[in-house]
SEMARLO-487520 format. One record per residue: residue in three letters; chain; x, y, z of N, C-alpha, C in turn. Coordinates in pm, 1 decimal, decimal comma. Each point is the difference from the previous one (the first is absolute). Layout:
<tilos>
aa; ch; n.x; n.y; n.z; ca.x; ca.y; ca.z; c.x; c.y; c.z
ALA; A; X; Y; Z; X; Y; Z; X; Y; Z
...
</tilos>
This chain:
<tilos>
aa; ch; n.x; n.y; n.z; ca.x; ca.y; ca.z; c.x; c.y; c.z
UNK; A; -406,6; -514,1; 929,1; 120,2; 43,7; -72,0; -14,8; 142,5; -54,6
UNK; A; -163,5; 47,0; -34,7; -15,8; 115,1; -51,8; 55,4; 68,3; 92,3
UNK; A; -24,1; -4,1; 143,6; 44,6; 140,2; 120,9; 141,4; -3,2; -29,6
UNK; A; 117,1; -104,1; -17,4; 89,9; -2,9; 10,3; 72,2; 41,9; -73,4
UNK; A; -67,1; -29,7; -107,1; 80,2; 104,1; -115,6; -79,4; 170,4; 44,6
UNK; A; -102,3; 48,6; 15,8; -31,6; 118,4; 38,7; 73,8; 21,6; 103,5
UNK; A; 25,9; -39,9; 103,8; 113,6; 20,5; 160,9; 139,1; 23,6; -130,5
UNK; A; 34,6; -53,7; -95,1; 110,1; 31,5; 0,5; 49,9; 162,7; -68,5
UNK; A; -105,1; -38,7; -90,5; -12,2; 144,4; -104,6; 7,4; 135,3; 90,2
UNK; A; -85,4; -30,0; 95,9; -66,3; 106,6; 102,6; 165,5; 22,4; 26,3
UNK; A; 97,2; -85,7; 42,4; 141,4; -9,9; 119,0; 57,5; 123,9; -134,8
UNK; A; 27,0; -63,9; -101,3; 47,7; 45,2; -62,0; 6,4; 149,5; -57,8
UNK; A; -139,2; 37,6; 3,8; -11,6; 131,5; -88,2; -60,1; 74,1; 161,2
UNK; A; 20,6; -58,5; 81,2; -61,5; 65,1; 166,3; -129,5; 96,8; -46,4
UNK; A; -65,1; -80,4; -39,9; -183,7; 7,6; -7,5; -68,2; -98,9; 77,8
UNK; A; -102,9; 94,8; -2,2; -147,0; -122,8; 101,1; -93,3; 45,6; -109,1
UNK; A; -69,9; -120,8; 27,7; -112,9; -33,7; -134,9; -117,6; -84,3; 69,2
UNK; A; -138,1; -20,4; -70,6; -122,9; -49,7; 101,7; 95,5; -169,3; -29,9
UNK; A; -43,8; -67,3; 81,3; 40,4; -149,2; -71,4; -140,3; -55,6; -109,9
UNK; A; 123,9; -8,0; -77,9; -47,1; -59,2; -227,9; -100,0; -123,8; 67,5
UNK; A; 5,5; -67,3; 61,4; -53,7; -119,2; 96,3; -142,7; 13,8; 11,3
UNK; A; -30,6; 106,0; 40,6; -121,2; 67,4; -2,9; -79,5; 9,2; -118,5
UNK; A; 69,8; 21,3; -138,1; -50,7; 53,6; -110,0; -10,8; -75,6; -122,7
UNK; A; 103,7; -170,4; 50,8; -69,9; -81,1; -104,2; -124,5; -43,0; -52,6
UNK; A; 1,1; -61,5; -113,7; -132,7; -51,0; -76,7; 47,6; -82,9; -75,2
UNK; A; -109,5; -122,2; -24,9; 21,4; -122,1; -57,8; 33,5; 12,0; -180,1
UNK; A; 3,7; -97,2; -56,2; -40,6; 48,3; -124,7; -152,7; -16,3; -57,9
UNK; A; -109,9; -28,5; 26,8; -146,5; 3,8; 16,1; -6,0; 162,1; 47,6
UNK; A; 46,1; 83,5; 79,2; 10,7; 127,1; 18,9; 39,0; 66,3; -142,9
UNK; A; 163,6; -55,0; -1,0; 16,8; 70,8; -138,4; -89,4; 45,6; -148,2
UNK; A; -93,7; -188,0; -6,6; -45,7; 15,7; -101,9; -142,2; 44,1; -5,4
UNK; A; -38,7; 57,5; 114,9; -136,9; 43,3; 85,8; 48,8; 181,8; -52,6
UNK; A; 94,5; 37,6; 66,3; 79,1; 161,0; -95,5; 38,8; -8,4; -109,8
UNK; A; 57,7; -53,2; -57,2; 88,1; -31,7; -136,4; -92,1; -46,3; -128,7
UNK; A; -111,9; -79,8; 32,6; -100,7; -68,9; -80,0; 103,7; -148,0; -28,9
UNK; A; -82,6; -70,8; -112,2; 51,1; -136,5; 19,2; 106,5; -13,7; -142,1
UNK; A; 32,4; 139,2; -36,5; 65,4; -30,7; -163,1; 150,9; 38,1; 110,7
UNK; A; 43,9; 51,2; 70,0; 94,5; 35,1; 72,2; 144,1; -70,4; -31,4
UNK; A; 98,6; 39,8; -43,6; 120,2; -112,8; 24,8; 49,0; -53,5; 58,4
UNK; A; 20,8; -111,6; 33,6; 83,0; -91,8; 78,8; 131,9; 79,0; 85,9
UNK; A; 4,2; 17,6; 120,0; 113,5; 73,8; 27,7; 53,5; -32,7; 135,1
UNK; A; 100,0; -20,4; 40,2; 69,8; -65,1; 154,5; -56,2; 142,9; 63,5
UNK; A; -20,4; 121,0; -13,2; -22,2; 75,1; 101,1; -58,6; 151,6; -31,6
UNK; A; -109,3; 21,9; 38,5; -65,0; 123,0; -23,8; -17,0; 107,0; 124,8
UNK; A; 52,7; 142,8; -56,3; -67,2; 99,5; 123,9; -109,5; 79,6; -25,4
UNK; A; -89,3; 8,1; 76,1; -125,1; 61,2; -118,7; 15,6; 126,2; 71,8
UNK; A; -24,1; 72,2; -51,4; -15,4; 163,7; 54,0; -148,0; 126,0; -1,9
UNK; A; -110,0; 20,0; 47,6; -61,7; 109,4; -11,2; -13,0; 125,1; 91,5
UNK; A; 34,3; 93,2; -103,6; -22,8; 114,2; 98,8; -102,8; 57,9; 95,9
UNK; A; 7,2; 43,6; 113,7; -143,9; 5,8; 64,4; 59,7; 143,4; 49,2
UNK; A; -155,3; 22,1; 77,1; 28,0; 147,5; 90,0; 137,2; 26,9; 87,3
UNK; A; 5,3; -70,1; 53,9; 78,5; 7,5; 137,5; 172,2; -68,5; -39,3
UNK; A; 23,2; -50,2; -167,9; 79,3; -37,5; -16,9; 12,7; -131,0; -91,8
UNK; A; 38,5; -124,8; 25,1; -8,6; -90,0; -102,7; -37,8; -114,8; 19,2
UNK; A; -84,9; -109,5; -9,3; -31,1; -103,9; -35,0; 60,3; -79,0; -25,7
UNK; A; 63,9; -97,4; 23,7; 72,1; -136,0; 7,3; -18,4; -173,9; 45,4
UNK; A; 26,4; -45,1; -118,5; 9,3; -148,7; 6,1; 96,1; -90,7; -63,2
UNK; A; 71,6; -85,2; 79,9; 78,5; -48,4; -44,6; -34,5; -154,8; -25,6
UNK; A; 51,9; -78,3; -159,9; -36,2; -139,1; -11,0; 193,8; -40,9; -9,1
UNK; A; 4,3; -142,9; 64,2; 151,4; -51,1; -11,2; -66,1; -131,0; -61,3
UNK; A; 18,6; -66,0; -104,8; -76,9; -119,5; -60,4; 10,5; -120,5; 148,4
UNK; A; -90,0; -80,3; 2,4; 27,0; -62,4; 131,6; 94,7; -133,7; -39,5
UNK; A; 35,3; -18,0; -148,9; 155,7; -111,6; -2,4; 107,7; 103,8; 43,5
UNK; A; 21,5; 101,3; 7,9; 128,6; 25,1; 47,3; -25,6; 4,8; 185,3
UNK; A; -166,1; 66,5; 13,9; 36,2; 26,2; 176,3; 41,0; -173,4; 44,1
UNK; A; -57,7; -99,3; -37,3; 42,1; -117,6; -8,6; 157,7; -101,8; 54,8
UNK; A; 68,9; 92,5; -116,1; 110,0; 2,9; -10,4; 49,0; 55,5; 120,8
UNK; A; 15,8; 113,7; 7,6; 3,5; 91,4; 119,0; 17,6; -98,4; 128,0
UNK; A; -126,5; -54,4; 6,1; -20,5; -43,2; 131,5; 63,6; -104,2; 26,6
UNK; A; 77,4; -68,8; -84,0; 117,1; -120,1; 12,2; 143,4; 90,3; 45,0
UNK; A; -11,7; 120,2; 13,1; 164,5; 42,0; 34,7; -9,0; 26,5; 155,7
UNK; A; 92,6; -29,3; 75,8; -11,9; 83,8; 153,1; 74,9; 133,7; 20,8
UNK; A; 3,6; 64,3; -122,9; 75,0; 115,5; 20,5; 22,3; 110,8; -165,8
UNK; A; 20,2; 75,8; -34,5; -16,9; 109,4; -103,9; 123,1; -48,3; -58,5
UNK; A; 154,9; -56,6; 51,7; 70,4; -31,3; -74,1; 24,0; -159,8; -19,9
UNK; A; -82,9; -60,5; 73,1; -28,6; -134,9; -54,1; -111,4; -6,7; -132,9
UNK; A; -109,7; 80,1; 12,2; -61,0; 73,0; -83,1; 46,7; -14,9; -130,0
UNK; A; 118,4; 113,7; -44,8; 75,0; 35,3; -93,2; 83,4; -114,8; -39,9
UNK; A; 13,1; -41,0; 90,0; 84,7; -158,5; -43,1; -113,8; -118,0; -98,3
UNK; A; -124,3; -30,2; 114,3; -25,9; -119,3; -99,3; -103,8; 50,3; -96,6
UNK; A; -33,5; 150,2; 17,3; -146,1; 40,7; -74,5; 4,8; 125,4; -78,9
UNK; A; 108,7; 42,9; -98,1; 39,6; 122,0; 19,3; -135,1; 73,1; -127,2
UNK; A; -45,7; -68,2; -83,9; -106,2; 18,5; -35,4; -144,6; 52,4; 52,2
UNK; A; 21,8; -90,1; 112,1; -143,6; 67,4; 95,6; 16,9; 112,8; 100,1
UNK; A; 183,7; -26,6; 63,8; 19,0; 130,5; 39,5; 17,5; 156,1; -69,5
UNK; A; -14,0; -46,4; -113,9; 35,6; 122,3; -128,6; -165,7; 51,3; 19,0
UNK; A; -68,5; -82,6; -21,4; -157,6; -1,1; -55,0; -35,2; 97,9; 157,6
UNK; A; 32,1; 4,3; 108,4; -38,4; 23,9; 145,3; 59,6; 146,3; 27,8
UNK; A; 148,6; -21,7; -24,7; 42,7; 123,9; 19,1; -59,5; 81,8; -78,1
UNK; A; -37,7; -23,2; -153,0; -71,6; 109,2; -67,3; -124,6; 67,5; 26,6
UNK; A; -78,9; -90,1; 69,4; -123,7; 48,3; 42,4; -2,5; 93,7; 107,4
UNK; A; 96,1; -39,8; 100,6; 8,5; 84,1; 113,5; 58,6; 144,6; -46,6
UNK; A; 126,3; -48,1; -56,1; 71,9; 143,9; -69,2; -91,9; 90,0; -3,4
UNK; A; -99,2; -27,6; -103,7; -108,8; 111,8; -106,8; -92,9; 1,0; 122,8
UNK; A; -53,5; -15,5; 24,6; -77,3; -22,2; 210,2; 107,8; 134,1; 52,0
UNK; A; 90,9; -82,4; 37,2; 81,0; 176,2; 102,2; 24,4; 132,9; -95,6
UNK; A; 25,0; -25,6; -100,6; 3,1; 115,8; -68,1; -82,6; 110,8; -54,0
UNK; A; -112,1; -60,8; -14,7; -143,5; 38,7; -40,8; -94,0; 5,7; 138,4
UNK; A; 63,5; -28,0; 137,8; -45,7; 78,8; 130,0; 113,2; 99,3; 5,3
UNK; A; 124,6; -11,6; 16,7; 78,9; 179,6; 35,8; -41,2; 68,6; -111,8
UNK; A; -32,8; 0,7; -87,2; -39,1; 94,1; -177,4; -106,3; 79,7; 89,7
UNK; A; -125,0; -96,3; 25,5; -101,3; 73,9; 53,0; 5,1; 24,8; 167,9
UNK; A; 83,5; -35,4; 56,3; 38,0; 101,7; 119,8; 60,4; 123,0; -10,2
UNK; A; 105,3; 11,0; -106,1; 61,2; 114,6; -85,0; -78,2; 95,8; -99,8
UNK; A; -118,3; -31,1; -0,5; -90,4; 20,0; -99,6; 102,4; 14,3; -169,7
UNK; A; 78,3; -96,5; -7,6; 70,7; 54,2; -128,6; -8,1; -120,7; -98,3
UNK; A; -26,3; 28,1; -120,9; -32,9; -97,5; -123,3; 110,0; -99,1; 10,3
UNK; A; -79,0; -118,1; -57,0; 74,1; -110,8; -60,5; 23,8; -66,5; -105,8
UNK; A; 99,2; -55,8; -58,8; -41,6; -14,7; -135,9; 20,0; -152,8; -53,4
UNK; A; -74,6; -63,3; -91,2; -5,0; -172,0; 30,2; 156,2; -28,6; -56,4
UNK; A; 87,2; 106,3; -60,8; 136,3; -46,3; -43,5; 54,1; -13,8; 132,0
UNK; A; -1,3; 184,8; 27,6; 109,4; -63,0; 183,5; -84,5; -78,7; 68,6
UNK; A; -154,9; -58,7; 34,9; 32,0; -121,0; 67,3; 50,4; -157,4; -56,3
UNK; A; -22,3; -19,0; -65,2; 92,2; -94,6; -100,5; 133,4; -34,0; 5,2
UNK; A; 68,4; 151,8; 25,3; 101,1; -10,7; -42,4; 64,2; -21,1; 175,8
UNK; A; -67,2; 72,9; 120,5; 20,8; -57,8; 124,8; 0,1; -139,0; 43,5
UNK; A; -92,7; -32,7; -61,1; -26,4; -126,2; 14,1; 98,5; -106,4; -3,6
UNK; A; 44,8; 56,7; -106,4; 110,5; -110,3; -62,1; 115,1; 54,8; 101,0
UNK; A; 52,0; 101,8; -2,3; 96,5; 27,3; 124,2; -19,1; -54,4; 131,4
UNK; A; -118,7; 2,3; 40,9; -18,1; -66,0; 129,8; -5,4; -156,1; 1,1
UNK; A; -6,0; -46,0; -102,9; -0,5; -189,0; -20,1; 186,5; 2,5; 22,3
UNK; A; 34,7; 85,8; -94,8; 170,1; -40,4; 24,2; 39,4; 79,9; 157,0
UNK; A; -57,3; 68,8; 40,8; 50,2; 63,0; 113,6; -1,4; -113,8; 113,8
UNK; A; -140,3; -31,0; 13,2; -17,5; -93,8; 113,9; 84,8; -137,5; -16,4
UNK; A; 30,2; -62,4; -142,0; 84,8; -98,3; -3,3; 123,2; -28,3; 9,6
UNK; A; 80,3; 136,8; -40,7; 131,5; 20,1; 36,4; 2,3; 38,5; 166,6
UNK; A; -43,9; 53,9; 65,2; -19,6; 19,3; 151,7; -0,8; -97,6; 80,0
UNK; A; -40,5; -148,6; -89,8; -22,0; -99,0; 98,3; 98,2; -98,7; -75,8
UNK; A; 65,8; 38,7; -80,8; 106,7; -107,2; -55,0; 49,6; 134,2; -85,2
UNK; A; 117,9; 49,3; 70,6; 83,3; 89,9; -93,8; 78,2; -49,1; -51,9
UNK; A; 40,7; -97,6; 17,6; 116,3; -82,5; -141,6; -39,6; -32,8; -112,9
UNK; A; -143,2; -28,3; 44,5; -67,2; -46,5; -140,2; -32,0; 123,5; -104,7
UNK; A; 60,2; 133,3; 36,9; -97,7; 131,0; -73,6; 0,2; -34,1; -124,7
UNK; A; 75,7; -36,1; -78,0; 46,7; -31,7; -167,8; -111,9; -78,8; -49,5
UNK; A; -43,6; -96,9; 90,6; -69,0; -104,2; -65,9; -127,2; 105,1; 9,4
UNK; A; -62,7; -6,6; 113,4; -126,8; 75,7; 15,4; -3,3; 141,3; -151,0
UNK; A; 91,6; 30,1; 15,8; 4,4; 97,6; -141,6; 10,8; -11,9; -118,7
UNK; A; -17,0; -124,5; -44,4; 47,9; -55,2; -114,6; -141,5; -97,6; 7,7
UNK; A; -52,9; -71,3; 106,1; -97,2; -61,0; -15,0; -173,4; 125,0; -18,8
UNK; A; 47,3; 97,0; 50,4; -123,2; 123,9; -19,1; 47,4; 60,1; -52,3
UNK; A; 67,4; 30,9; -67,4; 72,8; 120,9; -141,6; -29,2; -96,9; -168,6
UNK; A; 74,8; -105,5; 23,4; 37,0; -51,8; -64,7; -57,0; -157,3; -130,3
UNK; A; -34,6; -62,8; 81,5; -73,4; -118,4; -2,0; -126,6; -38,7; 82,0
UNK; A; -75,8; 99,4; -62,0; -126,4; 20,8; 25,4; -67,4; 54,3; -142,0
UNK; A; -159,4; -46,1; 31,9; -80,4; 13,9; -137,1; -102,7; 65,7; 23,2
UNK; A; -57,1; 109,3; -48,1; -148,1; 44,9; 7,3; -170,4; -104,6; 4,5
UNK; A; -52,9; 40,3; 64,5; -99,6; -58,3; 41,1; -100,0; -37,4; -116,9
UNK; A; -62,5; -62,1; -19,2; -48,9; -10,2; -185,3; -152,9; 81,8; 32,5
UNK; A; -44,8; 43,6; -107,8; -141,9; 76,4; 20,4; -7,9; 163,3; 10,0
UNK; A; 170,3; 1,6; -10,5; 16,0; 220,4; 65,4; -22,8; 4,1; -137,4
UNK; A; -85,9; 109,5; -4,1; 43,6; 130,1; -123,3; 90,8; 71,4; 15,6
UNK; A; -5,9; 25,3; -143,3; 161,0; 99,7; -65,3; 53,1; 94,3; 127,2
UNK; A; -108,2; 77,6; 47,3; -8,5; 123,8; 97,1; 53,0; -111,7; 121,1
UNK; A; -21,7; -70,7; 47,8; 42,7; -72,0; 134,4; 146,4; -77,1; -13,8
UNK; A; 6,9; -51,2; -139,3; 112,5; -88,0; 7,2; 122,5; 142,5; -29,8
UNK; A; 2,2; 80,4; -24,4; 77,8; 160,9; -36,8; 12,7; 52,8; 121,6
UNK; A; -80,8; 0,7; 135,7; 24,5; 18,8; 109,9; 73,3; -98,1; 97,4
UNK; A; -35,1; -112,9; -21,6; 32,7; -108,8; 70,5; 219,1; -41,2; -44,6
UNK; A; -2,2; 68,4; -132,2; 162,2; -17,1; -50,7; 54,8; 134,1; 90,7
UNK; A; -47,8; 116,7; -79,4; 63,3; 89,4; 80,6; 9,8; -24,9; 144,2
UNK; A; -91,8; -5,7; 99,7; -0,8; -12,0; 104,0; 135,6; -97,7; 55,6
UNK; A; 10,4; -109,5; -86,5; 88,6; -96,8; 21,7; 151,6; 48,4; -12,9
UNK; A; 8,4; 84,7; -124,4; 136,0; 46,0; -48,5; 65,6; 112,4; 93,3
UNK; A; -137,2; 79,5; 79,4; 57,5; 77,1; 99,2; 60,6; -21,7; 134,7
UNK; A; -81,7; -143,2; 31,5; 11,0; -42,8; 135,0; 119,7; -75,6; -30,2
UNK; A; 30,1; -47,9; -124,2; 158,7; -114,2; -1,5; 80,7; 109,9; 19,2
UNK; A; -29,2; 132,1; -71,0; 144,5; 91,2; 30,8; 45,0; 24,9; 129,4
UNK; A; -163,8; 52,2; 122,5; 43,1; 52,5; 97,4; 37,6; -126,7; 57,0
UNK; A; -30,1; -91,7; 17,5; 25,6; -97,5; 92,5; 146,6; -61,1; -68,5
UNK; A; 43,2; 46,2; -78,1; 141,5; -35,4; -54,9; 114,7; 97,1; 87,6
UNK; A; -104,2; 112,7; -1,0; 111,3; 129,3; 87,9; 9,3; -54,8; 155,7
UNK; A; -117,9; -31,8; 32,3; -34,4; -43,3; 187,4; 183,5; -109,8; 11,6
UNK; A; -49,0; -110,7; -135,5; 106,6; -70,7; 53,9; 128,7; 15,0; 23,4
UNK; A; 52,5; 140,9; -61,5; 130,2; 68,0; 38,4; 11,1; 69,5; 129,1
UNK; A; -60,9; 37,3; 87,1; -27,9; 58,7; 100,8; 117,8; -53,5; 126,5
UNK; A; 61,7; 7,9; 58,0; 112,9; -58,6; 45,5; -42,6; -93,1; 136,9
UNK; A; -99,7; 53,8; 66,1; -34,6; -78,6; 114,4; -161,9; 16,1; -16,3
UNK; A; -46,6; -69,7; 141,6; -147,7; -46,0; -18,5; -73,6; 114,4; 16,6
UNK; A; 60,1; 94,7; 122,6; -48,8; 103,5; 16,7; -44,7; 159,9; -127,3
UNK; A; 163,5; 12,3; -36,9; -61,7; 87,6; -105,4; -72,5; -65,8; -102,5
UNK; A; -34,3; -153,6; -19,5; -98,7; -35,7; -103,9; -180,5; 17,0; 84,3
UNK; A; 15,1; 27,1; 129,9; -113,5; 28,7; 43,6; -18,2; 201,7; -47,9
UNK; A; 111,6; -1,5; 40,9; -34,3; 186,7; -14,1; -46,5; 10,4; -126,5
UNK; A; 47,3; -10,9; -113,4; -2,9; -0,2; -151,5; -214,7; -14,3; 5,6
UNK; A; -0,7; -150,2; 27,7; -165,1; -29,3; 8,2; -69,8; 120,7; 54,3
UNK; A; 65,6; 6,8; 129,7; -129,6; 69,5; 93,3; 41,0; 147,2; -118,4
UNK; A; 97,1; 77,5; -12,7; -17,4; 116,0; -90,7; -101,8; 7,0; -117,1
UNK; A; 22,0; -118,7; -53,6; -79,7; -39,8; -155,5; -147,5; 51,2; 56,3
UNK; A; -42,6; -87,3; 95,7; -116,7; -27,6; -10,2; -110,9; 92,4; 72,8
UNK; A; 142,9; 114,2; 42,6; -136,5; 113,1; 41,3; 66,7; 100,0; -122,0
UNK; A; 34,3; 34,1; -103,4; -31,9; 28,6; -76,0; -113,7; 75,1; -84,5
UNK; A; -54,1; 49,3; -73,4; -126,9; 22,3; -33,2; 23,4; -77,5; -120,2
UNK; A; -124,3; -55,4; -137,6; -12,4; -96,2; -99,7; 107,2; 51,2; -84,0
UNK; A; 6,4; 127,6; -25,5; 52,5; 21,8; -116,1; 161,3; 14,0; 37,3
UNK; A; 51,5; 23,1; 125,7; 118,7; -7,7; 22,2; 72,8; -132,2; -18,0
UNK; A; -87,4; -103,8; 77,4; 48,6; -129,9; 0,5; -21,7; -67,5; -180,1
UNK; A; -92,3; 42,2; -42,3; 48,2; -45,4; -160,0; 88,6; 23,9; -82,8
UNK; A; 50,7; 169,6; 10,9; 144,0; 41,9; -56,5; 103,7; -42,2; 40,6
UNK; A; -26,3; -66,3; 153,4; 117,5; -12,9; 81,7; 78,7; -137,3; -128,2
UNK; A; -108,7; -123,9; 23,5; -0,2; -112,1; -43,5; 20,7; 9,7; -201,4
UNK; A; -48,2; 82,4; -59,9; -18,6; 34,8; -120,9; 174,2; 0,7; 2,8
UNK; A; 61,1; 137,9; 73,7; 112,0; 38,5; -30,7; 129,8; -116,8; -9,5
UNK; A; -67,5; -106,0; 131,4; 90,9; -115,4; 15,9; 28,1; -104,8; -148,2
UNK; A; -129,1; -7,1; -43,4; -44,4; -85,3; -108,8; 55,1; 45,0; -155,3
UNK; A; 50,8; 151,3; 46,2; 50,1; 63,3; -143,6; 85,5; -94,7; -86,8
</tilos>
């Protein structure tokens, strides 16, 4: 299900990326990097910088890949698991974004991936059930709770991030057809950091 949500992201923003498939790790990995005081979390991207570029590993907790593996499809997926597909799309998200950054050689910042993240959970779900966009936006904007264990500094990123992505993805849903809601994305997202945060900031005014 991981490729499938990566095949789609890729369709969408017309990027190629190594396959995330490659770059998982268990959580015994996690807590082998992380040490064993680490928080409980549906999904981690670990990041180190190296010579030649960046270092990557991705953990998806294995109750959601689980989950996952009971759907035969990304919008059956979203239908009976939208929790684990939330938890999946996020990992991959911060995965493709944090490879074009360092193909671009251009900074990233943990707000805009956060705040992608969350755009790409509602992107991919309205794409595969566009009638449903309201709910999907109201169920990830709205009626949702922070993860317990963030500090001040994480749970302050983790709101903003949220308050930006409900705006833009509030604008996507005015977009008149499917197509210019693809143009809108693919524009956003080659962007540089600081464009795409004013962009979203300005929406959120």
């Amino acid at each position: 299900m991981l490729s499938q949500i990566q095949t789609h992201l890729e369709s969408i923003y017309r990027i190629e990326a190594p396959s995330v498939s490659e770059f998982l790790i268990d959580a015994s990995q996690v807590l082998e990097v992380l040490g064993k005081d680490v928080r409980q979390a549906d999904e981690w991207v670990l990041v180190r910088e190296a010579e030649d570029g960046v270092d990557l590993a991705v953990f998806i907790a294995e109750e959601h890949l689980k989950m996952l593996r009971q759907a035969n499809s990304l919008a059956h997926a979203a239908e009976i698991a939208f929790p684990s597909f939330c938890a999946a799309t996020e990992g991959v998200s911060h995965f493709l974004m944090l490879v074009e950054r360092s193909r671009r050689t251009e900074p990233v910042s943990m707000l805009e991936l956060e705040a992608q993240a969350e755009v790409d959970k509602f992107v991919c779900a309205t794409l595969h059930h566009p009638s449903r966009s309201e709910e999907w936006w109201r169920r990830l904007f709205r009626e949702t709770s922070l993860a317990e264990g963030l500090d001040v500094e994480e749970m302050e990123r983790y709101e903003e991030a949220g308050r930006l992505a409900a705006a833009f993805c509030g604008a996507l849903t005015e977009e008149p057809h499917v197509d210019a809601f693809l143009r809108t994305l693919r524009s956003f997202w080659r962007k540089s950091g600081a464009l795409r945060l004013e962009h979203m900031r300005r929406l959120a005014a």
